[in-house]
MARBA-3410 file (N, C-alpha, C, O; in Angstrom, 1 decimal):
207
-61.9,44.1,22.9,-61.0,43.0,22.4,-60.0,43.6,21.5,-60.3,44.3,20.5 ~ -58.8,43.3,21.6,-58.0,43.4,20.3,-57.5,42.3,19.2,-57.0,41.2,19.4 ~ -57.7,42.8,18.3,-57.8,41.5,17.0,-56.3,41.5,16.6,-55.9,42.7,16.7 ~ -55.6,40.9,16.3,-54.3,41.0,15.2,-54.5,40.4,13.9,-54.4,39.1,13.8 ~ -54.8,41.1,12.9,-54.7,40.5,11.5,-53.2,40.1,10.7,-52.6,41.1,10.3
-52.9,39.3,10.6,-51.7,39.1,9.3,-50.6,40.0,9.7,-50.3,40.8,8.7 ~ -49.9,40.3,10.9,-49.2,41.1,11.3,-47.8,40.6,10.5,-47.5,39.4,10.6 ~ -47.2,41.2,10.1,-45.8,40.5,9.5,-44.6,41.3,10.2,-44.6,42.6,10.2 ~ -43.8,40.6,10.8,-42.8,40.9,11.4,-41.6,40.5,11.1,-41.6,39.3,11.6 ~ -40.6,40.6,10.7,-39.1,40.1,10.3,-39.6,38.5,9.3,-40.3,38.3,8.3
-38.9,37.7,10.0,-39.2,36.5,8.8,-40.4,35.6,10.0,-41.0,34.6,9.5 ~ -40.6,35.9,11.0,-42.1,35.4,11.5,-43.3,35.4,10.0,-43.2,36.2,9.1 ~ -44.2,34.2,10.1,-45.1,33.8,9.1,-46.3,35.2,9.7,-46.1,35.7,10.8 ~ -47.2,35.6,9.2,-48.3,36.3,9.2,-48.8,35.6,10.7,-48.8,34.4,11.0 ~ -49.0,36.7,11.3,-49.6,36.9,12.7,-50.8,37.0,12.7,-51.2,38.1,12.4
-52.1,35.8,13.3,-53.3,36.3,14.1,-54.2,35.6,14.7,-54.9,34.6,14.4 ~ -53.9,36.7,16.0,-54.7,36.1,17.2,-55.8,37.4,17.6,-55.8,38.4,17.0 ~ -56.7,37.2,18.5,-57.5,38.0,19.5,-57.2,37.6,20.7,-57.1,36.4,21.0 ~ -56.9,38.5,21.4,-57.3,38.2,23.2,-58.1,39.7,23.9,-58.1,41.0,23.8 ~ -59.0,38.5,24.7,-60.5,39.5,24.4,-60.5,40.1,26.4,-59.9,39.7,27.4
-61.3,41.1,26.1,-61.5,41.6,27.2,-60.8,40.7,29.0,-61.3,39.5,29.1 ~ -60.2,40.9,29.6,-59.9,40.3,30.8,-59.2,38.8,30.9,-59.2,37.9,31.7 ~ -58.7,39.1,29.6,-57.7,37.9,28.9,-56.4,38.4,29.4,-56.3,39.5,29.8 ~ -55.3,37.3,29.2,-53.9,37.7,29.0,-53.3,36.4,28.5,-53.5,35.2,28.8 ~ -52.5,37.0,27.5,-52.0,36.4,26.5,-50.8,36.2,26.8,-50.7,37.1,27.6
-49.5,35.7,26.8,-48.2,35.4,27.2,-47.7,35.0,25.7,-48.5,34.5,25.0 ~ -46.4,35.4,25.2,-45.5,34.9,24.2,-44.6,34.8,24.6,-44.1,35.6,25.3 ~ -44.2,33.8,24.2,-42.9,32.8,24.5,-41.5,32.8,23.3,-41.3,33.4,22.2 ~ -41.1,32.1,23.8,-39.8,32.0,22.7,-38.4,32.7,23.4,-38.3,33.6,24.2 ~ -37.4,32.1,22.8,-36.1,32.2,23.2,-35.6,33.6,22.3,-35.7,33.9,21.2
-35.0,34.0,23.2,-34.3,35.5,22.5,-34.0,35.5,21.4,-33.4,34.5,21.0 ~ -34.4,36.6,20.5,-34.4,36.9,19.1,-35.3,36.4,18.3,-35.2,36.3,17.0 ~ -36.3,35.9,19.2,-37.2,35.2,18.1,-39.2,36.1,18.0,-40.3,35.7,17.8 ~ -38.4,37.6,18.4,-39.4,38.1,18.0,-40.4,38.6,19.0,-41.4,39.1,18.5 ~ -40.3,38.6,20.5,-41.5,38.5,21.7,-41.6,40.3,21.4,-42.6,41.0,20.9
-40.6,40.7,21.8,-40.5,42.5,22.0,-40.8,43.0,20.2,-41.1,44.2,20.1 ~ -40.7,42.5,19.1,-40.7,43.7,18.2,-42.9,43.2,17.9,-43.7,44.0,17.5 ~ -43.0,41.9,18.4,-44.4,41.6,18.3,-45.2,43.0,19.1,-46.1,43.6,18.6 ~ -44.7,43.1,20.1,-45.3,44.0,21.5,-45.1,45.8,20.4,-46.0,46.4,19.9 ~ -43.9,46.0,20.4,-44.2,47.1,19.8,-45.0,47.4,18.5,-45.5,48.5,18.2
-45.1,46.5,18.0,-45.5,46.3,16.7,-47.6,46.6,17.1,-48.3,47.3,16.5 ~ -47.9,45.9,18.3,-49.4,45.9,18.3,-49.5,47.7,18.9,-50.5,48.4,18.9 ~ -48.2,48.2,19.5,-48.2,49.7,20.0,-48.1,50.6,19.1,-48.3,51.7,19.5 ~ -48.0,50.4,17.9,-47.4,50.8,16.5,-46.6,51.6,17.1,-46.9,52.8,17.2 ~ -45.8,51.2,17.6,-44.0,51.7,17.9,-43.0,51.7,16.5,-42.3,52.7,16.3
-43.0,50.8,15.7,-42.4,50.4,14.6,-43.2,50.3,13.3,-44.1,49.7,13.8 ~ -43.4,50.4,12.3,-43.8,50.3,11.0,-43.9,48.9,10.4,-42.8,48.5,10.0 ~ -45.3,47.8,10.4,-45.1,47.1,10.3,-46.5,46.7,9.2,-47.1,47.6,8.7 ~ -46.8,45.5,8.8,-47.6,45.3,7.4,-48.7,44.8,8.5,-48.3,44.5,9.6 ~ -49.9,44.7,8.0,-51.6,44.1,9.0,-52.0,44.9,9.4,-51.7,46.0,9.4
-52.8,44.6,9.9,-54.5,45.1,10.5,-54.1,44.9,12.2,-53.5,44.0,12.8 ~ -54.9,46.0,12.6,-54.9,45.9,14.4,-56.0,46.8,14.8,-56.0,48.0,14.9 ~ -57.1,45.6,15.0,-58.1,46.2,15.4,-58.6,46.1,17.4,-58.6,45.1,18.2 ~ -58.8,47.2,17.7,-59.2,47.1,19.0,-60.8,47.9,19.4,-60.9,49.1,19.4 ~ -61.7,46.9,19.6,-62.9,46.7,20.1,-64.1,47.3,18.7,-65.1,48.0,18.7
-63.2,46.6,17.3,-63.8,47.1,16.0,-63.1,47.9,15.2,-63.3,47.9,14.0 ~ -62.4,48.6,15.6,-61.6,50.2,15.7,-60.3,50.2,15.0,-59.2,50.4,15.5 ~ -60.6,49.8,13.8,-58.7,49.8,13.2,-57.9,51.1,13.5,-58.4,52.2,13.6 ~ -56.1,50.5,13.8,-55.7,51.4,14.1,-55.6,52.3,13.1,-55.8,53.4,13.7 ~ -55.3,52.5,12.0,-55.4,53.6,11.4,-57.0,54.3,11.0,-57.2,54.7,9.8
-58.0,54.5,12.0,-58.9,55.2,11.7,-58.9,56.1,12.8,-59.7,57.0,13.0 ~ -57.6,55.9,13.9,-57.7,57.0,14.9,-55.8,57.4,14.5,-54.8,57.0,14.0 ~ -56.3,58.9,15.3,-54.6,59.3,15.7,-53.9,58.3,15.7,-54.5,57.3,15.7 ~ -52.2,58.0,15.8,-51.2,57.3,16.6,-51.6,57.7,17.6,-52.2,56.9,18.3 ~ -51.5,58.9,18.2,-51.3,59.3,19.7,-52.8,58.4,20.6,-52.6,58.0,21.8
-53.7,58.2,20.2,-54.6,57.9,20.6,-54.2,56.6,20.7,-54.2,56.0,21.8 ~ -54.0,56.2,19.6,-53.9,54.7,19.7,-53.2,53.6,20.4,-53.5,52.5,20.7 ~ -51.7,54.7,20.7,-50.9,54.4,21.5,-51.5,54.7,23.3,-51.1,54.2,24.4 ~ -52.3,55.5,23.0,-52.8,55.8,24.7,-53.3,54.4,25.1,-52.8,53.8,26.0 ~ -54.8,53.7,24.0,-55.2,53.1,24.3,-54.4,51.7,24.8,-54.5,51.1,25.9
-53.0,51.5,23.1,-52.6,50.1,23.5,-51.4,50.5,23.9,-50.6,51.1,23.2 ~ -50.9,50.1,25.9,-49.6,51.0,26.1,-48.4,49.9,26.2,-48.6,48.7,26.4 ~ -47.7,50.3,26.0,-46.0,49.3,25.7,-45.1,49.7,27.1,-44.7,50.8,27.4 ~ -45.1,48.7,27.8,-44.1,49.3,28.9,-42.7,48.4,28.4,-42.9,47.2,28.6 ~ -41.3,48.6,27.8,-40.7,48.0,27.7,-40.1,47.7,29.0,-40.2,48.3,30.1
-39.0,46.4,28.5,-38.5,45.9,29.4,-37.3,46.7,29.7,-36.6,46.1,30.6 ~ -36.9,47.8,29.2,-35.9,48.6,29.9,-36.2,49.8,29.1,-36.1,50.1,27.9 ~ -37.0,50.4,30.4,-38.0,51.6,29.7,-36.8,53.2,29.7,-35.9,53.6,30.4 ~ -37.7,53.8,28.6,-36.5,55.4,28.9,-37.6,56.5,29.5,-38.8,56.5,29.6 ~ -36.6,57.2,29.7,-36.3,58.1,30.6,-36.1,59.4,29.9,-35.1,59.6,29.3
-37.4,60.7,30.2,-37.0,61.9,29.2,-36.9,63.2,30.3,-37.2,64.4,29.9 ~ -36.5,63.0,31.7,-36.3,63.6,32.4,-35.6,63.1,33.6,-35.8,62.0,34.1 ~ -34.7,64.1,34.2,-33.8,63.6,35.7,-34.5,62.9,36.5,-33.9,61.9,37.0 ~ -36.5,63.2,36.9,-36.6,62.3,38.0,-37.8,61.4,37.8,-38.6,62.1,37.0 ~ -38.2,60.5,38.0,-39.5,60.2,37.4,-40.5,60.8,37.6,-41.5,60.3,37.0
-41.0,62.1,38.5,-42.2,62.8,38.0,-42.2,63.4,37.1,-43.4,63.5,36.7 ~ -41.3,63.9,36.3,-41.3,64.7,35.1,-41.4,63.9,33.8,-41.1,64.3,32.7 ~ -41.9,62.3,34.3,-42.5,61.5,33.1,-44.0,60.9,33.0,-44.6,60.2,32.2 ~ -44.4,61.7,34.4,-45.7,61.2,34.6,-46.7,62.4,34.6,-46.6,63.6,35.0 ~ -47.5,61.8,34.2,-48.4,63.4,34.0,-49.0,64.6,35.0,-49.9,64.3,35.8
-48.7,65.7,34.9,-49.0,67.0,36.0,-50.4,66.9,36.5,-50.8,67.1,37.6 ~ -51.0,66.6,35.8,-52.5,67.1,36.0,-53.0,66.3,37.5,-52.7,65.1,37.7 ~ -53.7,67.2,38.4,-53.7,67.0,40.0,-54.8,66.0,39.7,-54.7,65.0,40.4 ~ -55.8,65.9,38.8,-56.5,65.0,38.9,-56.3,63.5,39.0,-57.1,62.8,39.7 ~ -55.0,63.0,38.3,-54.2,61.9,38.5,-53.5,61.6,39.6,-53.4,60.5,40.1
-53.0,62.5,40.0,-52.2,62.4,41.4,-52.5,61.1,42.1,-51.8,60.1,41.9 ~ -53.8,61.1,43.2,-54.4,60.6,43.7,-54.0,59.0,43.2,-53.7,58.1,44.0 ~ -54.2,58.8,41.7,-53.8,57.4,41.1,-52.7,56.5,40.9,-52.5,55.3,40.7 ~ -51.8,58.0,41.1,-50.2,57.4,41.0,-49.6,57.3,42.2,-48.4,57.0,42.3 ~ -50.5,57.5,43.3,-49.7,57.3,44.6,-50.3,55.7,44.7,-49.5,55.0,45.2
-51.0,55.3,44.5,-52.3,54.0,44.6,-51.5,53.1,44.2,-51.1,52.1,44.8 ~ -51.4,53.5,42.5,-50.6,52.6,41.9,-48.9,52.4,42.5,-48.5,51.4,43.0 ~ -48.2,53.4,42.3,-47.1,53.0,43.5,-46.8,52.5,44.7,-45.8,51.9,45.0 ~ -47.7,52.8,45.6,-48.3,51.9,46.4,-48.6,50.2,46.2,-48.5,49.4,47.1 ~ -49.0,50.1,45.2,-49.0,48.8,44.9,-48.3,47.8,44.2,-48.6,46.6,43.8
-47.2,48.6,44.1,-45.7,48.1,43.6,-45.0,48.2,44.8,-43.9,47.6,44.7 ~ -45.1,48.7,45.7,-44.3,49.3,47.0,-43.5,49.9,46.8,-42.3,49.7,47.1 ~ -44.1,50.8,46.1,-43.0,52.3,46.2,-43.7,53.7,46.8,-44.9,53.9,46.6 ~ -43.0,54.5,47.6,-43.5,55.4,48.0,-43.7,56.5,47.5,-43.1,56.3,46.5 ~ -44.2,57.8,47.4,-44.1,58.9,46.3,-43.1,59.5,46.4,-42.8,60.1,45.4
-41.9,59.5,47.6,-40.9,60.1,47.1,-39.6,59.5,46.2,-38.7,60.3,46.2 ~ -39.6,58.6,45.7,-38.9,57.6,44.9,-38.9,58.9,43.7,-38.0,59.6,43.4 ~ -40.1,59.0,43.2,-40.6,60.1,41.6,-39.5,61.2,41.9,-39.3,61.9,40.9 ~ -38.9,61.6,43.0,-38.3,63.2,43.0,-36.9,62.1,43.1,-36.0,62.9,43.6 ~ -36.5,61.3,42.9,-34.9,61.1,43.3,-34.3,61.0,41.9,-35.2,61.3,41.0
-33.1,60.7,41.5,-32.6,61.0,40.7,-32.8,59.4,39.8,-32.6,58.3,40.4 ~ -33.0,59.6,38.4,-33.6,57.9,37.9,-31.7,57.6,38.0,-31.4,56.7,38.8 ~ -30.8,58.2,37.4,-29.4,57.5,37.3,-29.4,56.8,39.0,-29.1,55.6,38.9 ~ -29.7,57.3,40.4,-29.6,56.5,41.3,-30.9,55.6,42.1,-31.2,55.5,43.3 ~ -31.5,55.1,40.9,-32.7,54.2,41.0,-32.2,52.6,40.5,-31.6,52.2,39.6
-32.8,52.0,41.5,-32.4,50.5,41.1,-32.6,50.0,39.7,-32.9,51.0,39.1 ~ -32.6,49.0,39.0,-33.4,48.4,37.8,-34.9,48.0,38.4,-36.0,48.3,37.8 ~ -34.8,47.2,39.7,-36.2,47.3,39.7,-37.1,48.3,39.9,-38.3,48.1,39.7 ~ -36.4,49.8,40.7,-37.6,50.7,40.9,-38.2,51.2,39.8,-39.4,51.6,39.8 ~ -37.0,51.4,38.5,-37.6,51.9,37.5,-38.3,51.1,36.9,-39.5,51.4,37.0
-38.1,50.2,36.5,-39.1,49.1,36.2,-40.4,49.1,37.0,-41.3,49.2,36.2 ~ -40.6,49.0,38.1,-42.1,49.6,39.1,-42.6,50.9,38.4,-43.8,51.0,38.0 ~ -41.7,51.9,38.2,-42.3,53.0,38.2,-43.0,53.4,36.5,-43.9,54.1,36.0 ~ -42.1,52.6,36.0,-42.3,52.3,34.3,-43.8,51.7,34.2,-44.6,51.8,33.3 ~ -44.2,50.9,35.4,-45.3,50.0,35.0,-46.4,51.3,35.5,-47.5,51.2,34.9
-46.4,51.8,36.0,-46.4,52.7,36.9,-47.5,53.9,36.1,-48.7,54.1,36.3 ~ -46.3,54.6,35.0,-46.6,55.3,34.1,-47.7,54.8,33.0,-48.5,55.4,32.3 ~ -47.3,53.1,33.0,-48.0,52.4,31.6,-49.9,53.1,32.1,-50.7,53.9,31.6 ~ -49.7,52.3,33.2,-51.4,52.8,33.9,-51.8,54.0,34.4,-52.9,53.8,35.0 ~ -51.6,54.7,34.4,-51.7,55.8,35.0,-53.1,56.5,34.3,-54.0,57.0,35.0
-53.2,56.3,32.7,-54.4,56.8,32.3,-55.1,55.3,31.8,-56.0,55.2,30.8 ~ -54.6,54.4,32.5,-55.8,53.9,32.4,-56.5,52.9,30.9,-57.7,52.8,30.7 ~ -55.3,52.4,29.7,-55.0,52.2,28.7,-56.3,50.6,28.9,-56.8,50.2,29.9 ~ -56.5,50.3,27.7,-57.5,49.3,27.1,-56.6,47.9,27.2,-56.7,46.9,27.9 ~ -55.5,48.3,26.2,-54.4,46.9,26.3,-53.1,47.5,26.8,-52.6,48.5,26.3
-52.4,46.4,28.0,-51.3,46.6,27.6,-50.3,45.4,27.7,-50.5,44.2,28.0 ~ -49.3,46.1,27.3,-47.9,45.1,26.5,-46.7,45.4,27.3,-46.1,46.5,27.6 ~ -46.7,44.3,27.5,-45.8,44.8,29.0,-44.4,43.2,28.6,-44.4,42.0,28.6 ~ -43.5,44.5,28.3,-42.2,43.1,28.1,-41.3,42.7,29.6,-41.3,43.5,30.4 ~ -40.9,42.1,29.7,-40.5,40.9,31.0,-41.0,42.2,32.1,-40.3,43.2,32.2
-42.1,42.0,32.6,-42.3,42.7,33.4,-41.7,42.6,35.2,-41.6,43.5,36.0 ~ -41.5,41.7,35.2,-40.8,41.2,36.6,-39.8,40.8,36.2,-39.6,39.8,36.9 ~ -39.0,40.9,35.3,-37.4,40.3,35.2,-36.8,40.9,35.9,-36.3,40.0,36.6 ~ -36.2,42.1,36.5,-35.3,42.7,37.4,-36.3,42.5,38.7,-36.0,43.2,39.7 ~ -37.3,41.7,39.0,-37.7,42.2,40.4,-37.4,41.0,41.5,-37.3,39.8,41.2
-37.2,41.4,42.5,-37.1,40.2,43.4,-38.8,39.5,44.3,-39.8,40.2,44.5 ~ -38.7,38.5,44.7,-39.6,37.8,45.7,-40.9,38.8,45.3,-41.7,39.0,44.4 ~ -40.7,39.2,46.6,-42.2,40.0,46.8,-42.4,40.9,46.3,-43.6,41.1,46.2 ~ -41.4,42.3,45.5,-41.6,43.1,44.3,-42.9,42.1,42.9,-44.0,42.3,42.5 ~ -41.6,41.1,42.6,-42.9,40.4,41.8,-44.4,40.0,42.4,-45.4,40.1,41.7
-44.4,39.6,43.3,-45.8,39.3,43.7,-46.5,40.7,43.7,-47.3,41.0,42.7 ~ -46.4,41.4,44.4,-47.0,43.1,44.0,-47.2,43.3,42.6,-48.3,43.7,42.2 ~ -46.3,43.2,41.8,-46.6,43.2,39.8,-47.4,42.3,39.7,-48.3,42.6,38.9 ~ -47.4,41.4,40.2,-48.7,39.9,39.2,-49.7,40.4,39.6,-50.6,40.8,38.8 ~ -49.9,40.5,41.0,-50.9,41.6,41.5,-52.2,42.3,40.9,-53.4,42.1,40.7
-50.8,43.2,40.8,-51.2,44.4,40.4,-52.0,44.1,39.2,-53.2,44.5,39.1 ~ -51.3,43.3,38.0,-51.5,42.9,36.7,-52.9,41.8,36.7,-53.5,41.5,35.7 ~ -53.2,41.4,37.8,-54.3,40.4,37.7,-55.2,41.4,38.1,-56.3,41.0,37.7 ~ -55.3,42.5,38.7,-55.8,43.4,39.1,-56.5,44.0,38.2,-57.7,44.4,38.5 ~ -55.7,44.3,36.5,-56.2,44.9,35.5,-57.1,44.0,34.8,-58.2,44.4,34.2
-56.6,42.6,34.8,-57.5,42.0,34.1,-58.8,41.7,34.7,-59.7,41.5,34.0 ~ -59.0,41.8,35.9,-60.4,41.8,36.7,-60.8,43.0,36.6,-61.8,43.1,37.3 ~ -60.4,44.4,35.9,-60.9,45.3,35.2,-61.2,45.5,34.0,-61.7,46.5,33.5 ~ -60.9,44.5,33.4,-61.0,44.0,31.8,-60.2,45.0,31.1,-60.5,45.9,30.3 ~ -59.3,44.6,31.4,-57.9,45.1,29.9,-57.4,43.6,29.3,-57.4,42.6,30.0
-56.9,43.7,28.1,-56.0,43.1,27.4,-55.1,43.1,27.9,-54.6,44.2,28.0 ~ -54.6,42.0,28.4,-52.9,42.0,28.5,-51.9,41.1,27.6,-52.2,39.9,27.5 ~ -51.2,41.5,27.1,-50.0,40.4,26.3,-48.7,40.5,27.6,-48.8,41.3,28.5 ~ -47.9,39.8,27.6,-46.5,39.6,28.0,-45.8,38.6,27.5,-46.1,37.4,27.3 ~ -44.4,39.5,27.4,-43.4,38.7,26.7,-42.4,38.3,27.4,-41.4,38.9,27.2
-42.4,37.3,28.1,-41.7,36.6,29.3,-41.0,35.5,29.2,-41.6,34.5,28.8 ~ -39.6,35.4,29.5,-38.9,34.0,29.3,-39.4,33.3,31.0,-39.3,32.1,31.2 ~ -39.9,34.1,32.1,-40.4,33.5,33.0,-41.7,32.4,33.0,-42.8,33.1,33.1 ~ -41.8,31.2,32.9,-42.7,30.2,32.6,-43.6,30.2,34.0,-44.8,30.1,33.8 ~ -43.1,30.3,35.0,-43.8,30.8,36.6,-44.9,31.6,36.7,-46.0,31.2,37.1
-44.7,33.0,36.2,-45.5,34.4,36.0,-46.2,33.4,35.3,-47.0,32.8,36.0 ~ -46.3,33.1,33.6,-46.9,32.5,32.8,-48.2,31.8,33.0,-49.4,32.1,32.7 ~ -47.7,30.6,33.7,-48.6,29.7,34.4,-49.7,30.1,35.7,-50.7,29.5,36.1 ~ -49.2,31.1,36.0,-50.2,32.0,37.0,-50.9,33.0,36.6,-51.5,33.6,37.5 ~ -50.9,33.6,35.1,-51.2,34.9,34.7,-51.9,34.5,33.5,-52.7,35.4,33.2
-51.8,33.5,32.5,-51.6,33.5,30.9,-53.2,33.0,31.0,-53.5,32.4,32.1 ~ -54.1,33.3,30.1,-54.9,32.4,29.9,-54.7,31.5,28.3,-55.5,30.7,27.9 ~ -53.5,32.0,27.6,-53.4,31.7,26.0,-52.2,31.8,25.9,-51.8,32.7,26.7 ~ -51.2,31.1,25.2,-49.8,31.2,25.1,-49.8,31.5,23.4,-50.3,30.8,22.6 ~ -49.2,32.5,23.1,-48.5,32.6,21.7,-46.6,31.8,21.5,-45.7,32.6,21.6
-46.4,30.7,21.3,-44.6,29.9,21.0,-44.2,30.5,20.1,-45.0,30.3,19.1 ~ -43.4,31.2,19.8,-42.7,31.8,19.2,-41.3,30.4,18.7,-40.4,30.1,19.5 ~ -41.4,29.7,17.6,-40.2,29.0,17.0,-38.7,29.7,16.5,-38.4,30.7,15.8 ~ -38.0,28.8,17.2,-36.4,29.2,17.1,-36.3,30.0,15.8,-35.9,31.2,15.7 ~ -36.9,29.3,14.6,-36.7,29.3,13.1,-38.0,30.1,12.6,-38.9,30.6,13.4
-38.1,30.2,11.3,-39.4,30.9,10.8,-41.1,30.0,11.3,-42.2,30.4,11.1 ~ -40.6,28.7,11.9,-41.8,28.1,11.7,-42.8,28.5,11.9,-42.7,29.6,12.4 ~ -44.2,27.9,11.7,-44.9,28.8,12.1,-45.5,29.1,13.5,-46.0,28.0,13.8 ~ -45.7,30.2,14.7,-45.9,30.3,15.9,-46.9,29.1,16.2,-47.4,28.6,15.2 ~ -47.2,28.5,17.2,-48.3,28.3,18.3,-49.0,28.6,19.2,-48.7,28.3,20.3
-50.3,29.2,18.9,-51.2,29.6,19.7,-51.7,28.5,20.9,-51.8,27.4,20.3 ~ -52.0,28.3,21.9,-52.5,27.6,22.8,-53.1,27.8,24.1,-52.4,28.2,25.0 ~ -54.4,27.5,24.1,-54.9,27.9,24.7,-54.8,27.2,26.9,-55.0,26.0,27.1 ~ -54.7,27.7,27.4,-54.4,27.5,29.1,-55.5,27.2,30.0,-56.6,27.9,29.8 ~ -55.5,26.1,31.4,-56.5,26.6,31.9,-56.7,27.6,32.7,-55.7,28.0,33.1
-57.8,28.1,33.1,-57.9,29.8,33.9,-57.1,29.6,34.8,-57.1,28.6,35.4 ~ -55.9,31.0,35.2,-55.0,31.1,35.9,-55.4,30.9,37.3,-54.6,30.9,38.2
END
């Protein structure tokens, strides 16, 4: 399970929720009101005030690196630290086997990884981003508009895939202005207010 204690974020009031094993959480709210720095913030991507515990385990009683393994951030326009996307995903042959599975279930093929990312769609990278998030197999992840660049049946392959994890028991959050995905995926909504007010937790019936 991952806990959020009193997370303070910009002028958002103190943040906290749990969403527990094979849950998914959705946050809402209109641009600028905070969805994406919440998500990095539980990744400790950014330097922020609270407690984040996952399955007991405050984050600061392990590595960052660890922690970040466990809780992974796939942004909504993810980067890029090499020309093709194999040289972002990890060598070891043991994995192999998992990232064709997983691309496969985005409908991508393995040679997509050797072409050049500058002549890759928004949505392949985005597939292939989601791609990398799982590859080892993370406890929670935070996945920002995860199907926003995708079309029809690309998204259905992502929800998928993503209901897929949760019937594996991970945490999921998403930060989605899509209300569709939401209502098919969310079991708890976090509303994020235009203004400082204070958020809205609410709970959904099973997707």
């Amino acid at each position: 399970m991952l806990r959020v204690e009193h997370l303070r974020i910009g002028a958002l009031p103190p943040l906290s929720f749990a969403v527990a094993d094979g849950e998914c959480l959705a946050i809402e709210g209109p641009s600028g009101s905070g969805k994406t720095r919440i998500l990095r913030a539980i990744a400790d991507l950014d330097p922020v005030e609270g407690q984040l515990f996952l399955d007991g385990t405050e984050r600061r009683e392990m590595p960052a690196t660890e922690w970040r393994r466990l809780a992974r951030y796939a942004a909504a326009e993810p980067g890029w630290w090499a020309d093709t996307p194999r040289g972002t995903l990890p060598a070891a042959a043991a994995v192999q086997a998992r990232i064709v599975r997983l691309l496969a279930a985005v409908g991508l093929d393995e040679d997509v990884l050797d072409r050049p990312v500058s002549l890759l769609s928004t949505g392949e990278r985005q597939r292939i981003a989601l791609v990398r998030a799982l590859v080892d197999e993370p406890r929670v992840l935070l996945l920002d508009e995860p199907t926003g660049a995708l079309d029809i049946g690309s998204t259905a392959l992502v929800e998928e895939l993503i209901r897929f994890q949760l019937l594996a028991g991970r945490s999921v959050l998403i930060a989605s202005h899509d209300t569709a995905l939401i209502g098919r995926l969310a079991h708890a909504r976090l509303q994020l207010a235009p203004s400082a007010r204070t958020p809205k937790t609410a709970r959904m019936p099973p997707p």
